[in-house]
N, C-alpha and C positions, 0 to 999 in steps of 0.2 A: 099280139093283143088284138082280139076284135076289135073296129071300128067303134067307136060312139059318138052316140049324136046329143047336139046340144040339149035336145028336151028330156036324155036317160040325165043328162048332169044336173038338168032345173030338177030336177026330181028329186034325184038323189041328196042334191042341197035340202030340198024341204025336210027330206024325210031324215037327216043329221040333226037338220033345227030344231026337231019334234024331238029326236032323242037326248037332245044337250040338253032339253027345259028350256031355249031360248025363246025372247022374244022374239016373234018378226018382224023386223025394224030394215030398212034397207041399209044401217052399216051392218049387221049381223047378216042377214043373205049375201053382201058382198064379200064379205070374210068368207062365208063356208062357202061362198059359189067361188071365189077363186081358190078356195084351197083343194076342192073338188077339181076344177079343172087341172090346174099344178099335177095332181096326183096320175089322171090319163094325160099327161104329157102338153095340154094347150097353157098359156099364157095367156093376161086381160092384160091392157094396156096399161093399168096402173102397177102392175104387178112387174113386167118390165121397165117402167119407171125405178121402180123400189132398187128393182136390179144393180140396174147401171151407177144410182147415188151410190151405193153402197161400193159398186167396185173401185168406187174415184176417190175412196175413205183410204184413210192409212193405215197400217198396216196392224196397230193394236187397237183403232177405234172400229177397223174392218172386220176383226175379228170379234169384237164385241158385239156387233150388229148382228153377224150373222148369227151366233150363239143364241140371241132374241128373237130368232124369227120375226122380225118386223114385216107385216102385211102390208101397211097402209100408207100412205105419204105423210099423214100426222102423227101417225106411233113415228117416224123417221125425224121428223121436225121435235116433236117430245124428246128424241135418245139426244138427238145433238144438243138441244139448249143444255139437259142435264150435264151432258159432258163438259162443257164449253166453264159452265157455272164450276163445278168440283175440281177443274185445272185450277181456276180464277183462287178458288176457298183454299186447295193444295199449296199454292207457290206461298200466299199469307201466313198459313198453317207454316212450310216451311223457316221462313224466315222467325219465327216468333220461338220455334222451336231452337233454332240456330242461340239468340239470345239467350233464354232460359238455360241452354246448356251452357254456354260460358261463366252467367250467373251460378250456375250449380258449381262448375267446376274453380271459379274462384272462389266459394263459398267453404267447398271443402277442402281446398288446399290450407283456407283458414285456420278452421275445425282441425287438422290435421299437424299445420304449425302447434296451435295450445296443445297439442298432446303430445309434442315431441319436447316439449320444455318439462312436463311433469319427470318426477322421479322415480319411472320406473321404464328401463333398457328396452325391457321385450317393444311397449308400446312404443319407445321412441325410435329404434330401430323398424319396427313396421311402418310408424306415419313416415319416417324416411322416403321410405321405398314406394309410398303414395303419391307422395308430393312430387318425385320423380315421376313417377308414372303419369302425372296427372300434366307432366309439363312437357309432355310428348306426345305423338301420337299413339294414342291405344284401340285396342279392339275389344268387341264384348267378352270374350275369352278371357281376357287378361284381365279386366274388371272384375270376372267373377272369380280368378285365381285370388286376386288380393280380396276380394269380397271371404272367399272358405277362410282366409288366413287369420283376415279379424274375426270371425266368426268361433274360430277356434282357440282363439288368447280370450274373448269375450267368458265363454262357457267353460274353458279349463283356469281360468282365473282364481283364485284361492288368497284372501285375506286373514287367515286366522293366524299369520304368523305376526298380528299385530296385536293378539290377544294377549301377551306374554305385558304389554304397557299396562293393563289395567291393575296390575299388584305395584305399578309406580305412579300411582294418579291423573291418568291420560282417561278422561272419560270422552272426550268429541275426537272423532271418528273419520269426520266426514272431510275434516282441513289439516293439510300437514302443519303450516303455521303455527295452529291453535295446539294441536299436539306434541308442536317442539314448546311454549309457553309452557303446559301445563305439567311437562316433562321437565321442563329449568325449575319450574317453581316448586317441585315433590324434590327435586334432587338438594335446593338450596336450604327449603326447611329444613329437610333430612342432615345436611352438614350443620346447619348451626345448632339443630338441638341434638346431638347424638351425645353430645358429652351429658348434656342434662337427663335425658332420657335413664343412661345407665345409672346415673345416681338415683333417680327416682325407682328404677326397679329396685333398686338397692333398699332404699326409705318403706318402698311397700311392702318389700320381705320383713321390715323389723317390725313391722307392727303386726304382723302375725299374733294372734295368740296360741301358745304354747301349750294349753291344757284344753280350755274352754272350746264346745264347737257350737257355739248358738249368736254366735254373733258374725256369723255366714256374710247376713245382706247388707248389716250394716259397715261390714269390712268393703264388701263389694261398692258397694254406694261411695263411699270416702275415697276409695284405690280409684275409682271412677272419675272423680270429678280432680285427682291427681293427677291421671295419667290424660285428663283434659286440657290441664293447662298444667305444668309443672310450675310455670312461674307463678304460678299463684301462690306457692311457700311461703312466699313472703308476706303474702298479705295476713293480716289479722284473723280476720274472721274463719278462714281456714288453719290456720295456728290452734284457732281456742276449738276449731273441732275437733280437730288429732288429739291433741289433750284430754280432752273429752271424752276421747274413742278410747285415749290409752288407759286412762284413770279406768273406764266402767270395766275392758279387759282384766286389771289386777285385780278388779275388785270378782268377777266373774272364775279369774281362775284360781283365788282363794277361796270360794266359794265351794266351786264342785271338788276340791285340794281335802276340804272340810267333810265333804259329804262321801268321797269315796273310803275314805281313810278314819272316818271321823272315831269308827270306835275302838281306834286302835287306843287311847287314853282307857278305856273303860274297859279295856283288856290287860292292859299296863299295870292299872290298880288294881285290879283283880289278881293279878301272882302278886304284887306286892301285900296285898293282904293273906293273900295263903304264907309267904314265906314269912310274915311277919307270924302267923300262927305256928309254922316251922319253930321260928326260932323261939318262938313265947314256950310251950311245950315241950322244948329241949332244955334237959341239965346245962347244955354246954354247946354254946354258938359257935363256930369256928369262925376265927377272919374272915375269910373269904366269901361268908353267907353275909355277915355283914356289909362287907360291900357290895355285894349284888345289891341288897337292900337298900342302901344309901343311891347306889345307881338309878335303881327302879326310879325314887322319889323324885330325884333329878330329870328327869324324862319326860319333858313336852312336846305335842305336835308343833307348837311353834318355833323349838329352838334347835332340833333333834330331827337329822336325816334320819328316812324313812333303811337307808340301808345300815343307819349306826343302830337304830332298835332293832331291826331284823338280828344283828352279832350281836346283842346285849340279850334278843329272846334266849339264843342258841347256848348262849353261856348258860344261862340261866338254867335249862335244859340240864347241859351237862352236870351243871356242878348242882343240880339236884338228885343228881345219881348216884355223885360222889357222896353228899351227905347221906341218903338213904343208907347207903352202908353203914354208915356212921351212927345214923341214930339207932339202927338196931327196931328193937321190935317197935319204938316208937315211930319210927317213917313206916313203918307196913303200916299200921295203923292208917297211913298219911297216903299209901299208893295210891286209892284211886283218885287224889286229888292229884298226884303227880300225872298220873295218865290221860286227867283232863285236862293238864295244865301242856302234855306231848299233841294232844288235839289240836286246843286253841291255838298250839304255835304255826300244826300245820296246815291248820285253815287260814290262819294267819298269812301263811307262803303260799298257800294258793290266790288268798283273795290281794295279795302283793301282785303276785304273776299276771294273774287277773288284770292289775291295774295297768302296768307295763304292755298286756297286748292291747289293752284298751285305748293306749296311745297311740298304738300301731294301726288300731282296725278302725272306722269310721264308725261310730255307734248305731246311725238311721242308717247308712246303704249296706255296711258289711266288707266294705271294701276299704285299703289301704288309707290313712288316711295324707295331709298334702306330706308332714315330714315324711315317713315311711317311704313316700310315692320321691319325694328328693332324696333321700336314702339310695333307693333303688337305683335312681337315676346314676348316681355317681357310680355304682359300681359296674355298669354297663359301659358310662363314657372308662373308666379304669382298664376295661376290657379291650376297647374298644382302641384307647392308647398302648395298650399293651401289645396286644394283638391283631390289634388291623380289625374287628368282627364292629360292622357296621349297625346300627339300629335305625328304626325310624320313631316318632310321635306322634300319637293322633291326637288332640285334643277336642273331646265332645261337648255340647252345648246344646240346655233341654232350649227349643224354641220357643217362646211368647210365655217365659215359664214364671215369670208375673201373673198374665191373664188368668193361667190355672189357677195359681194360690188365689187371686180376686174373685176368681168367679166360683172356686168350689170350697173354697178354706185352705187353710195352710195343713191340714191333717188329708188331704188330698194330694195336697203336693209331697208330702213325706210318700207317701203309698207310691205318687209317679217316682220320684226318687228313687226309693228302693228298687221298683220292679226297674228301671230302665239300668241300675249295678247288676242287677241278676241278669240281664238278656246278654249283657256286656261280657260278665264274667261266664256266660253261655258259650260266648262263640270264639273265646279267645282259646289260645294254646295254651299248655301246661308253662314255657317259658317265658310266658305275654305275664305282662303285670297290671294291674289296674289300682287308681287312687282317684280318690275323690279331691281336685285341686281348692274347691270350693263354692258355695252357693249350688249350682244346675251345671257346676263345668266338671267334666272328670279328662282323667289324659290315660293311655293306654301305651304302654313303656312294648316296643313291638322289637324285641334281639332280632339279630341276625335276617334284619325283612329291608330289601328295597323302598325307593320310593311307589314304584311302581305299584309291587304286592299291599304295599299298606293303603293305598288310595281303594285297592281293592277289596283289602279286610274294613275298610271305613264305610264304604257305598254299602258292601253285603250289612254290616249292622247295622246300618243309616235304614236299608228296604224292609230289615226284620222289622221294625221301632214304626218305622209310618203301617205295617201291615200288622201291629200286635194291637187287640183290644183290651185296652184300659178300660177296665171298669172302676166304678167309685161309688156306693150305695147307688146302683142301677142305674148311673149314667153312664154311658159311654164318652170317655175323654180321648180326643183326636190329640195324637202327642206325634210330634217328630223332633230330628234332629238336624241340627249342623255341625260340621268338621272340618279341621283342619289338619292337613300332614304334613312332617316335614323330615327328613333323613340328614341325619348325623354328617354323612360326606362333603354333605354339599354346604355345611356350615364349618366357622371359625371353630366352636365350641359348642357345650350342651347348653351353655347358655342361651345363644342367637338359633340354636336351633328348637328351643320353646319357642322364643319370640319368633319364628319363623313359621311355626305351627300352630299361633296366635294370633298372626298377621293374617294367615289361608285362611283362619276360623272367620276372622272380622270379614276377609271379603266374601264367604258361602252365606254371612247376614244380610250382606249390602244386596247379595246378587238375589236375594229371593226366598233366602234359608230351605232347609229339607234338599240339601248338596252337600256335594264333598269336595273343597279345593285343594292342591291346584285339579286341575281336570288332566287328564290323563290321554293325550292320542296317541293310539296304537300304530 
């Protein structure tokens, strides 16, 4: 390197200061003038200085300095106090840190005690191996292995096998205590009234009426405020209602008794007038017209099975064919009264037939009605003892099906009625059965179907019913359903497996209604 002289370095300094934007100040000329000179190889006295402090530094504060190109004797007095201070703040820092981790860690050994006392293995077996851990020495490694471990019981944790209590009255959730109480308390009612219970379903079937079907809500409401309190039998005021209920039923189903049959009297007297014309017009009566005669006049709806006049029409029938012969050209004369008289009898047996399915069919929905629908029942559970073929129950219930009649009339409600037995009897099998049990409830008689498939045939008509529009003179009525199922197998009898599919129905109302209980995971 060529020589230089000090006045090419004084220059060179100005001419750096000029390019940095600096001021000219004599600490900034003596920064660029010694770091110019540094660069051709000379030293400034203070520069040498800087030197030497720095080489008598130890060995990580020595390396810090130099890393900072420290120039100046007060940038060097600056590095030290900062150091000197952040040892002072570090050793405090340490010890404070020192506490606070013992605190944590007797903290969570606590935390970890209360969760090894709960009732549940996985967790207590993990705070185990915590608390160990914790009373040793560890490293961060091993913190963060137990750390994945609870992280993994945390996220694959799964409560819903406590869902199974809420069909035995365990509503709180959150405390095992409260849920062993409220699980003693559903089990203790349940043994003292079970005997009561059965006798009251018993009570509720007699009061059924037998002919009559318009007296739905007021059954409903009475069976209601029975199967509320059974012990209230005893009391009075509930006494003179059933009585009440029962009197208006006889009086209802001699009523409609009157009006289905009613002209069968006015039919009665009607051949009794012909054949009394028969016998007026004839030379010569025989016995045996005479007593059809005598029969005839004897014959009232009040005292007179409906299937003793049906064999008294029949006779009558006959043994006017027999006399036909007999009178010779006087009964031709008389045929077409006998021909109308072979009419009336078989309208007669049609509008009889008539009556009989009418007992069977449900008159507003079209469907079975409750006898038919326990008819039915029996011969499945029959099957079912006989040969092992299993069934399930669903039993449906229109939702808020008050609100409708209030709010649109009760000729509203008949229309939702019926269309929801049509969607019903839509999507059912040829060997599915359907009845109307009573008021907005129907049950659906499901052969040879699991628990499983029937939750599924329950939800698929539950989704048609909330997605069908009801209309009713141009309003649209929002209808859904609730359900309950319940399979043969897994009950005593056909009995406890209505009540079982009565129970799921009442909790798909508690939980929200427009559901199917029990729920089903796959």
């Amino acid at each position: 390197m060529a020589a230089v002289t000090v006045s090419q370095i004084v220059k060179e300094a100005l001419t750096e200061i000029k390019n940095r934007h600096l001021m000219l100040t004599p600490e900034n000329y003596t920064d660029v003038f010694n770091e110019i000179s540094k660069k051709y190889g000379f030293s400034t006295e203070e520069s040498r200085k800087i030197e030497k402090y720095i080489s008598r530094l130890g060995g990580e504060y020595k390396n810090q300095a130099l890393s900072l190109n420290i120039k100046t004797v007060d940038e060097f007095v600056a590095f030290m106090t900062a150091r000197l201070g952040r040892s002072t703040s570090a050793t405090k820092s340490n010890e404070d840190d020192v506490k606070t981790n013992q605190s944590l860690n007797a903290f969570a050994r606590r935390i970890l005690q209360a969760v090894s006392i709960l009732h549940n293995k996985d967790a207590k077996a993990l705070a185990e191996q915590g608390m160990q851990l914790l009373a040793k020495k560890y490293d961060p490694q091993t913190l963060d292995t137990m750390r994945e471990r609870w992280f993994d019981f945390v996220s694959s944790y799964n409560d819903e096998y406590l869902d199974f209590l809420k069909y035995y009255g365990v509503k709180s959730f959150d405390d095992l205590q409260e849920m062993s109480k409220e699980l003693e308390n559903f089990l203790t009612v349940k043994n003292e009234n079970s005997g009561i219970a059965a006798i009251t379903e018993l009570f509720i079937k007699m009061l059924e009426p037998s002919i009559t079907t318009e007296l739905g809500d007021k059954l409903d409401e009475l069976t209601g405020i029975i199967k509320k309190n059974p012990l209230g039998l005893s009391e009075q005021d509930l006494q003179d209602k059933i009585s009440s209920f029962v009197d208006l039923r006889i009086e209802k189903d001699r009523a409609e008794i009157k009006e289905k049959v009613g002209s069968l009297n006015v039919v009665l007297g009607t051949i009794g007038d012909k054949i009394s014309d028969i016998a007026a017009s004839s030379k010569t009566s025989s016995l045996k017209m005479q007593d059809i005669q005598n029969n005839l006049k004897d014959v009232t709806l009040n005292r007179t099975g409906i299937e003793q006049i049906r064999t008294i029409l029949l006779n009558v029938a006959s043994a006017l064919e027999i006399e036909s012969r007999e009178f010779g050209n006087e009964m031709n004369k008389k045929q077409q009264t006998i021909s109308e008289l072979k009419e009336r009898v078989s309208s007669l047996e049609k509008e009889l037939e008539a009556a009989k399915l009418e007992s069977k069919e449900d008159f507003l929905t079209k469907v079975a009605t409750k006898r038919a629908l326990m008819s039915e029942l029996q011969k499945i559970e029959d099957a079912y003892k006989r040969y092992g073929i299993d069934y399930s129950l669903c039993f449906v219930d229109i939702d808020f099906f008050k609100k409708i009649n209030d709010g649109y009339g009760h000729d509203a409600g008949d229309v939702i009625l019926s269309a929801v037995a049509q969607l019903l009897k839509k999507h059912v099998r040829k060997i599915d059965f359907i009845g109307r049990y009573g008021g907005e409830e129907f049950i659906v008689l499901l052969p040879n179907t699991n628990l499983n498939d029937a939750v599924k045939f329950a939800d698929k008509v539950r989704s048609v019913i909330e997605g069908f529009k009801f209309i009713y003179k141009d309003d649209r009525i929002k209808v859904t359903i609730s359900a309950g199922v319940a399979t043969r197998s897994a009950n005593i009898n056909e009995t406890l497996t209505l009540e079982s599919a009565d129970k799921m129905l009442y909790s798909s109302k508690q939980n929200g209604r427009n559901q199917v209980m029990p729920k089903i995971i796959e």
